[in-house]
C-alpha positions as CSV (number, residue, x, y, z in Angstrom):
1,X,2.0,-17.2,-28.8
2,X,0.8,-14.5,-26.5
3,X,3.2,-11.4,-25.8
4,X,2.5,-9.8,-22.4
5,X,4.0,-6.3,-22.3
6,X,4.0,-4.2,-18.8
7,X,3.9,-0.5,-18.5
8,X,6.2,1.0,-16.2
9,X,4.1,3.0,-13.7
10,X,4.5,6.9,-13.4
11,X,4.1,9.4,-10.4
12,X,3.0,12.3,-12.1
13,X,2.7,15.9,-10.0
14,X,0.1,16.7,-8.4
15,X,0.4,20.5,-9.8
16,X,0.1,18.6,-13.4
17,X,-3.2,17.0,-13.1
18,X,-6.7,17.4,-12.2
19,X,-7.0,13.9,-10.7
20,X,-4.2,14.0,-8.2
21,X,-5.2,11.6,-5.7
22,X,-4.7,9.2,-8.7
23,X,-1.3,9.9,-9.5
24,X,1.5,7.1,-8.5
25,X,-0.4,3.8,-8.3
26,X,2.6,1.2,-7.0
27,X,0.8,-1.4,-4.8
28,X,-2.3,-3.1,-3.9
29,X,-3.2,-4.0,-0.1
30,X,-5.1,-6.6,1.4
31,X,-5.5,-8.0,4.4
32,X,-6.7,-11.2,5.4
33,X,-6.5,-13.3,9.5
34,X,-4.1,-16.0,8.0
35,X,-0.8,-14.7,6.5
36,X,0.7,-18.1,5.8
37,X,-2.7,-19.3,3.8
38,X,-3.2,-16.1,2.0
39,X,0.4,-16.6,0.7
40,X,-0.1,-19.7,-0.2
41,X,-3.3,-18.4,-2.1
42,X,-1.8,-15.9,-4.1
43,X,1.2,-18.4,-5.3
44,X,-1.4,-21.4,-6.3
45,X,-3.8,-18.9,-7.6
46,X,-1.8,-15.9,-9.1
47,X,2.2,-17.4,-9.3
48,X,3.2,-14.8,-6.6
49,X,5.1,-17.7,-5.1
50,X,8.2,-15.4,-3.2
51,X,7.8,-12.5,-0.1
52,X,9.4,-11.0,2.2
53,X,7.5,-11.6,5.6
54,X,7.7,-9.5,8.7
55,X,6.1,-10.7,11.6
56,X,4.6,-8.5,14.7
57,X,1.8,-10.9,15.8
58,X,0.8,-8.0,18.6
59,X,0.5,-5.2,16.2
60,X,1.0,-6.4,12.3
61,X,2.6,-8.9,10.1
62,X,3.0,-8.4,6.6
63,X,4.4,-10.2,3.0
64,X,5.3,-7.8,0.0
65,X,5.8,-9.3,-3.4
66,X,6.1,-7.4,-6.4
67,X,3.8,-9.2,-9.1
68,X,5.8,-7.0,-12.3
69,X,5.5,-3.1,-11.6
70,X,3.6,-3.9,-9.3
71,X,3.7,-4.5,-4.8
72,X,1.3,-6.3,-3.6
73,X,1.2,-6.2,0.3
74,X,-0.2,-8.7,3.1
75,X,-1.7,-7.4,6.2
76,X,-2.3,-9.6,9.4
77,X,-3.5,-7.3,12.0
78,X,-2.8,-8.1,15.5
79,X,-5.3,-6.8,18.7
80,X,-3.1,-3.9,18.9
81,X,-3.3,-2.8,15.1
82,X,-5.3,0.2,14.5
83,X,-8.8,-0.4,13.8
84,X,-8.6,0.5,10.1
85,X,-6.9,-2.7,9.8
86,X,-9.4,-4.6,11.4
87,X,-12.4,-3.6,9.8
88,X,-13.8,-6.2,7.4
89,X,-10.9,-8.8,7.5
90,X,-12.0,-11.9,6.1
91,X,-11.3,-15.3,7.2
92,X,-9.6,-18.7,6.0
93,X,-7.1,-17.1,4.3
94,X,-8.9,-15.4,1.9
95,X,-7.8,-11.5,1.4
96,X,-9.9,-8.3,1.1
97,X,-8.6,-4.9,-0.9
98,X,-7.7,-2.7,2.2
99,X,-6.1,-0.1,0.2
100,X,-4.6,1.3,-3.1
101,X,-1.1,2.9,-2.2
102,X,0.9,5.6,-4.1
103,X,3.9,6.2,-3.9
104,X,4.9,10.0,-4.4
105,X,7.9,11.1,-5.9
106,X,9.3,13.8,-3.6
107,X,8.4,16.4,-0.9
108,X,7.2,18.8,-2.7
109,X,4.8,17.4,-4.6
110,X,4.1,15.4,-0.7
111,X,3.2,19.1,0.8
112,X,0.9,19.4,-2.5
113,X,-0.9,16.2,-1.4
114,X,-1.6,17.1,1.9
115,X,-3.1,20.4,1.2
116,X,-5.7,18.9,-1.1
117,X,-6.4,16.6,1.4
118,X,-6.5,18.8,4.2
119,X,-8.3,21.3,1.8
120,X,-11.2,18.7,0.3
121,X,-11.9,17.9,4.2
122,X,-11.0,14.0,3.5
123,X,-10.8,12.2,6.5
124,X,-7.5,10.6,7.1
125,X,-7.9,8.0,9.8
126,X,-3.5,7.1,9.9
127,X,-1.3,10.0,9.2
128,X,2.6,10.4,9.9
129,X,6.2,9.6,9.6
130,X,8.8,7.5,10.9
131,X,12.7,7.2,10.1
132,X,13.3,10.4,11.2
133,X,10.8,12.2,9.0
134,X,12.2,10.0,5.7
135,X,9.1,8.1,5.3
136,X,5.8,9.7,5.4
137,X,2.9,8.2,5.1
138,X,-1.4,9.2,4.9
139,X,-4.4,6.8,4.7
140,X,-7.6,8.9,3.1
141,X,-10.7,7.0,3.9
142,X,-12.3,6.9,0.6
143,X,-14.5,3.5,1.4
144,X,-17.7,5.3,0.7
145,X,-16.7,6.5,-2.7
146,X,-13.8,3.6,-3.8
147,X,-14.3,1.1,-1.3
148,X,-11.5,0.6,-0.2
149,X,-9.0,3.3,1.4
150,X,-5.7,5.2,-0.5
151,X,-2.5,5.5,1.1
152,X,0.0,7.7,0.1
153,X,4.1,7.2,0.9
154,X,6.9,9.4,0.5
155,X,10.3,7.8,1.0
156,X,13.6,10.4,1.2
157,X,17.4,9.7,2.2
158,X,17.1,5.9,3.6
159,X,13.9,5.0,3.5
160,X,14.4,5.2,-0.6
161,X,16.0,1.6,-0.1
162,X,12.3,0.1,1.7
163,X,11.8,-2.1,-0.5
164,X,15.1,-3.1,-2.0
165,X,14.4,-6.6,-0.7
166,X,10.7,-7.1,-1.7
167,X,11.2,-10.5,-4.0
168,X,10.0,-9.8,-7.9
169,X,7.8,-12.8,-9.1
């Protein structure tokens, strides 16, 4: 009998490390045109059979899941997504890496983030925050070097409870 053991991920400071961009690692996101199919794709392929869906055909719908430790998110765009989510979607409800997300731990070590971004020069094609300032949030466009982009999320006060109702499977 095989014993599968997960790791509990860490978000380590980025004043700790000399790799900070890679500090964090919570989800993996793809996108794909067909939301329902992809889902269905991921359960008969993968056993990530339960998500929560929000749908915004004009802009975005989504399905997060965590698959163990970690979230894997969904990405429909709609015509009035921005373009970095409609770059290279693929069709039939296959799904494409879009992006590696990170979640960071607090605001300080948020501010620490953004000034080696701003500092390195990397281009960062989505930047900003919504909830009153409680969720930030940064894409870096590292295609040309990764291949697919990072994003990086900071939750404080309410936005900590996000993704209290993303299903485990």
């Amino acid at each position: 009998m095989t014993t599968i053991q997960t790791i509990a991920p860490r978000a380590s400071s980025v004043a700790r490390t000399g790799a900070p961009l890679f500090n964090g690692l919570y989800q993996m996101g793809f996108v794909t045109t067909d939301l329902d199919a992809a889902q269905e794709r991921l359960a008969a392929r993968f056993g990530i059979k339960q998500f929560r869906v929000k749908r915004d055909p004009a802009r975005m719908s989504t399905a997060h899941a965590f698959a163990g430790d970690m979230m894997v998110e969904i990405i429909q765009p709609g015509a009035e997504a921005s373009p970095v989510y409609l770059e290279n979607v693929p069709t039939g409800g296959a799904v494409r890496l879009h992006h590696l997300g990170y979640l960071v731990p607090d605001v300080k070590t948020w501010d620490e983030i953004v000034a080696v971004v701003d500092r390195e020069g990397w281009e960062t094609p989505i930047r900003g925050a919504v909830m009153d300032g409680h969720l930030r949030y940064l894409y870096i466009d590292t295609r040309a070097d990764l291949g697919c982009y990072q994003e990086y999320v900071c939750l404080t006060g309410p936005a900590l409870r996000l993704y209290d109702d993303v299903p485990a499977n």
